[in-house]
N, C-alpha and C positions, 0 to 999 in steps of 0.2 A: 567066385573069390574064396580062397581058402580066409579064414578067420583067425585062424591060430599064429599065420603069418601075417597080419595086419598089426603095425607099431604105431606108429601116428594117427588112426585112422580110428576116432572112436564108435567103434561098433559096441558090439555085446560084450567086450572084455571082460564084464562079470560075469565070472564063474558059478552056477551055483553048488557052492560048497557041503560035501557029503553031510552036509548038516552033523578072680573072683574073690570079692571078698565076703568074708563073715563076719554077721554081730560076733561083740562080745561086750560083756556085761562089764557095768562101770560100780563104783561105790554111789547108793543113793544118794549120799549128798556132794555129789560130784557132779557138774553138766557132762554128760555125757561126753565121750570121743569123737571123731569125725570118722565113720568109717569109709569113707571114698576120703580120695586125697589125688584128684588127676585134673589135668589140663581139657580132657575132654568135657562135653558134655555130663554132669551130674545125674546119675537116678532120682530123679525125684521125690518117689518112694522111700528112697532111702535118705533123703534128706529131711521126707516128713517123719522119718520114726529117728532121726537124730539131733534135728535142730528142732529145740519146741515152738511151737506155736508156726513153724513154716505155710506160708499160704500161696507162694510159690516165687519161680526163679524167671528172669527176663533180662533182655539187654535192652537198654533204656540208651539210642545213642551210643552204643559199645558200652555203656555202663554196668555191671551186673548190678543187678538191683534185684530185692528179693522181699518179701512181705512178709511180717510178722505179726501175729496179734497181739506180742507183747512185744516193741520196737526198744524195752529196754534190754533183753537179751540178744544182744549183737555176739557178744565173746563167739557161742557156737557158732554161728555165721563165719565169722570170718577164720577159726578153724575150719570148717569143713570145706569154706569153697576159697582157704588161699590160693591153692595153687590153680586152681580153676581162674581164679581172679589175675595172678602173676602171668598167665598164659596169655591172659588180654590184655595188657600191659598197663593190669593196675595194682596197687598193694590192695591189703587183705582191709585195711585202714578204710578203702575209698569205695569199699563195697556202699553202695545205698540199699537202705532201710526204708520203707515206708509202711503205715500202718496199714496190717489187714485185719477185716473184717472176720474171716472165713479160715479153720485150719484146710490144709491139702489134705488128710483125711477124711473130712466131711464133705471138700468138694467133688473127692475123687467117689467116695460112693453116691452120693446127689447125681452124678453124671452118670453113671453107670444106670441109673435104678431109671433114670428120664430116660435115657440110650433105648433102653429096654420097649418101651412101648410106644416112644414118640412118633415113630417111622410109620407104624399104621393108623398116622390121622392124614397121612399124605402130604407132600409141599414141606415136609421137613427134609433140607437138605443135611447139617450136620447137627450136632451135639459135643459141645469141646468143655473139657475144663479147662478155660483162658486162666495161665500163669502171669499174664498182662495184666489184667485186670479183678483175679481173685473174685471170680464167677465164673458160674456154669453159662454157659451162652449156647444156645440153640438159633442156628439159620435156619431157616424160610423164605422159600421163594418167594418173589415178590407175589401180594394179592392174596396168600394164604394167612391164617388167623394166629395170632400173638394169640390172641384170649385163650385160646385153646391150649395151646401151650403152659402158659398159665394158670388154668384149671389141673394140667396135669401135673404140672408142678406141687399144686397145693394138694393135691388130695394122695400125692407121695410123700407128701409131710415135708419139703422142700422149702424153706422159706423164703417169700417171695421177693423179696431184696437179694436171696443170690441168685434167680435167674435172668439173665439179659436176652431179648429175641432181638435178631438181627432180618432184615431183607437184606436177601445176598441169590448172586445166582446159580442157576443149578450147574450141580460137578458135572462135567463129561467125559465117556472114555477122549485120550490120550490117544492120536494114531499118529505114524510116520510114514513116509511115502513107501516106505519098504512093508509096511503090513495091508491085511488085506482089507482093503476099505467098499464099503457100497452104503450111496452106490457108486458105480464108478466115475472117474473124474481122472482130466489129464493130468499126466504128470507122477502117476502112479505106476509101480514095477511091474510088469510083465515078464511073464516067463515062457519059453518054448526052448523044446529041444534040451539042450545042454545050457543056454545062454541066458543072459537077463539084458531086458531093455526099459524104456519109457513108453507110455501111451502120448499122444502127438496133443488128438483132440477127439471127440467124438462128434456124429456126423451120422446125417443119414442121406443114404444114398438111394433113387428109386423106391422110398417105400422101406428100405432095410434098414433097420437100426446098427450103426457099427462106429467101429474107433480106427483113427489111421496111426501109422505108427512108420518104420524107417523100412525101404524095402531090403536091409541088408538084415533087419532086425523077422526074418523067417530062414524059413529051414534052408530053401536056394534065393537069392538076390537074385530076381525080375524072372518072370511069370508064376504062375499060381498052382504051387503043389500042396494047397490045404494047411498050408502050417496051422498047427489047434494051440491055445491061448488059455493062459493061466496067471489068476491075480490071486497071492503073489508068486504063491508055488506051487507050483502042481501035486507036493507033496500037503498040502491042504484041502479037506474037507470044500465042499461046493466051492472049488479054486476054477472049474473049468470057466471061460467065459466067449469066446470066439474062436470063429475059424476064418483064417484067411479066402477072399473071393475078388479082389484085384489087386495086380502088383504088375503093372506090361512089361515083357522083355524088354533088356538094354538092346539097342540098334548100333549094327558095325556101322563102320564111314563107309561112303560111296561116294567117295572123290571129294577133290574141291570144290565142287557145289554144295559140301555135306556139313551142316556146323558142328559136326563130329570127327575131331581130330585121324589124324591118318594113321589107323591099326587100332585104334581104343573101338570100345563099347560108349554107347553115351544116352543117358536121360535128362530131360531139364528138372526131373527130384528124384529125390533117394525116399521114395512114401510107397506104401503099401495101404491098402484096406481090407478088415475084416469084419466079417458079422457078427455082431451079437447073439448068443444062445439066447432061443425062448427063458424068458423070465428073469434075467441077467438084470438088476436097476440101473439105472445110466444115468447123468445128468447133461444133457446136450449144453454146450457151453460153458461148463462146468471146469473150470482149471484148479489144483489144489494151489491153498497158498500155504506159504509159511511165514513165521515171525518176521523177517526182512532180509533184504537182497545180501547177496555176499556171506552172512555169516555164517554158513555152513551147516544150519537147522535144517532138520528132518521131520519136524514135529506141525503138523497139519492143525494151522489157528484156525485157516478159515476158507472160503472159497473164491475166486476173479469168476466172471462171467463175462464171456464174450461177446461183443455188443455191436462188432462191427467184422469186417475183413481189409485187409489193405495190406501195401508193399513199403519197404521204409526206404529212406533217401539217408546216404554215407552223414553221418552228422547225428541221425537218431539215436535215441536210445531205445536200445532191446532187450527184451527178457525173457529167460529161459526157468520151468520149475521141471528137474528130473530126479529118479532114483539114488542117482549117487551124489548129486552137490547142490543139490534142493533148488534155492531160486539165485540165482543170478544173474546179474544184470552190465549193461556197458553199451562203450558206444559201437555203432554202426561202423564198421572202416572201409567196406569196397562194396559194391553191389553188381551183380551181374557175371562174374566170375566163371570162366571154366575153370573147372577144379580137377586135376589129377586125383585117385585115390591111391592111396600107398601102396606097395605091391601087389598093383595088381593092373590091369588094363582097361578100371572105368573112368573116363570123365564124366563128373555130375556139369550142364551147362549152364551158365547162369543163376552162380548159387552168391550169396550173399554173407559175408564174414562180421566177426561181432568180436569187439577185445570184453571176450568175460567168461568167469571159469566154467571150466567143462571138468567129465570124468568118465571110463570107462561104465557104458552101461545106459548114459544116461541117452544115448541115440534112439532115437522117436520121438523126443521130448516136444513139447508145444512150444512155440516163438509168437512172443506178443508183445505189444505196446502197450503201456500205461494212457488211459484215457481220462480217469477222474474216479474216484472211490475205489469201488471194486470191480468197474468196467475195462475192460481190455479190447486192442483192435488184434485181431489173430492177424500176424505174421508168417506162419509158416514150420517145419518140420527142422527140428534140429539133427544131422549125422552125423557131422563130424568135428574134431577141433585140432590141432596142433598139439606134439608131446607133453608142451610143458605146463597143457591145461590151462590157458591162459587165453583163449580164443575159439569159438565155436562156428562152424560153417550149419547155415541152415540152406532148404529146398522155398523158395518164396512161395505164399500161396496161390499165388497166379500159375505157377508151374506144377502143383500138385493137383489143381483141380482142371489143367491143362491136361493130365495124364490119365486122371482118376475118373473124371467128368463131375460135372456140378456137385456140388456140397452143401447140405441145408447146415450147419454150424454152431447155429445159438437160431 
């Protein structure tokens, strides 16, 4: 099948891509001027060296509210952040005041000076100076030592009513299905050739450690010329990660005894298998998730695991997590389907249709059910869906492991 003439037919259609203002001095017995005067966000800094006694700024309920240690000098206040305050649809009148403790000054180096050496007692996640609450506040993992904290506090000359330790839990990198993650998990970009697809599921076959993915999604659709495997680009440092080693020829018709339409090519899946390079981490059963179905996140909260195998009946609900339109979900509409592919002369046999979005790219993706928490029953390989993204044809699992031969899974 030529690729570049495939319309309807979500293959690999991703490409991948050739890759002020200034002080100025007021009369001393003048309150100073406002030197910011904008709708955006305020420097802070610059409100601690304009508004006296400033201990900092917050929206309290959409309210600007701001801290002062002397809450009788409002007048600067509501110069400096009128328009700040008229942007949020309050007068300069309705700014709240509350007493602070602490100038922004003192907090701000207090923080810095903790900043500095907090990090190597360990289990310290951050160091904020909270405008909320006019303190320094230091997270901590949960189970590691306030006292400590504490201690460091005091012996920075810090006093100890302005620090606050919180249990909060540890930051993590940030990843999208588009970067390169390990270890690896379905549902994450793959790259060969010119093209970009989805991983299906990972799998070990014989002994071999590997991932399946769509058999249109290598170098030729059906038999095995090696395609080599790259998460997410090839153009990335230790990106390599497999090489294709099952994908069977499509089979012409041989008559009306042939459940292979007459002139087509035909498979009961559109799946391939490759192997895992030595050393490659995997997670067997391992599906990425994202924040929830439908809203077009890319951003990897957390992980499904697959707990079972099974086929769905027209009524089910199915779900898809790929490259391009992360996790989506819908119902079941037909099952068992010969499916034409767009120009070209394969029927896939017996493939099973789902109303839910798809997108260029996203073919090898993984097809599962919702079981309970984060357990999933695997469904099957996603390749194709309708132009207007609104529907995805997968390979059932019963037909990939029909093709491929037995599949350890989860």
């Amino acid at each position: 099948m030529s690729r570049p003439s495939v319309i309807r037919f979500v293959a690999v259609a991703a490409l991948v891509a050739a890759a002020a203002c200034s002080d100025s001095t007021s009369p001393t017995n003048r309150e100073p001027l406002p030197v910011l005067q904008t709708a955006q966000a305020p420097d802070l800094g610059t409100l601690a060296r304009t508004v006296p006694g400033f201990g900092g700024l917050f929206l309290d309920n959409g309210v600007p509210t701001v801290y002062l240690t002397d809450i009788s000098k409002r007048g600067p206040v509501e110069r400096a952040l009128g328009v700040f305050a008229r942007g949020r649809g309050f007068a300069p009148a309705a700014i709240r005041v509350l007493q602070g403790k602490y100038g922004y000054g003192d907090l701000d180096r207090w923080t810095q000076a903790v900043s500095y050496e907090a990090f190597e007692q360990g289990g310290v996640v951050f160091v904020d100076l909270d405008e909320a609450a006019n303190r320094v506040v230091v997270g901590v993992e949960r189970g590691a030592s306030h006292a400590n904290v504490r201690s460091l506090a005091a012996r920075l000359g810090v006093p100890v009513e302005a620090i606050v330790t919180r249990d909060v839990d540890p930051i993590q990198n940030v990843a999208t299905l588009q970067d390169q993650v390990r270890p690896v998990v379905a549902g994450l970009q793959i790259h060969f050739g010119g093209f970009l697809c989805s991983i299906g599921f990972n799998a070990v076959s014989g002994g071999q450690n590997s991932f399946v993915t769509a058999s249109h999604c290598t170098n030729t659709q059906g038999g095995v010329e090696g395609t080599q495997y790259f998460q997410s680009l090839s153009s990335q440092p230790n990106s390599f990660i497999g090489t294709e080693v099952a994908d069977p020829d499509y089979v012409r018709s041989r008559g009306k005894s042939s459940a292979c339409p007459k002139g087509r090519r035909c498979r009961f899946s559109d799946a391939s298998r490759a192997a895992y390079a030595a050393g490659v981490p995997f997670t067997l059963g391992g599906i990425a998730q994202t924040s929830a179905p439908n809203n077009g996140s890319l951003t990897i909260t957390g992980t499904f695991n697959v707990t079972s195998e099974g086929n769905a009946v027209v009524g089910d609900i199915a779900n898809k997590v790929g490259r391009t339109t992360g996790w989506t979900q819908g119902v079941v509409t037909n099952t068992c389907v010969n499916t034409g592919v767009s120009g070209s002369n394969i029927v896939q046999l017996c493939q099973t249709f789902v109303s839910a979005g798809v997108g260029g790219g996203d073919s090898g993706s993984d097809v599962f059910g919702l079981t309970g928490g984060s357990s999933v029953r695997l469904l099957g390989i996603l390749w194709g869906g309708n132009g207007a993204g609104t529907q995805f044809v997968y390979s059932p699992i019963s037909n990939v492991e029909q093709e491929l031969g037995p599949l350890t899974t989860f």
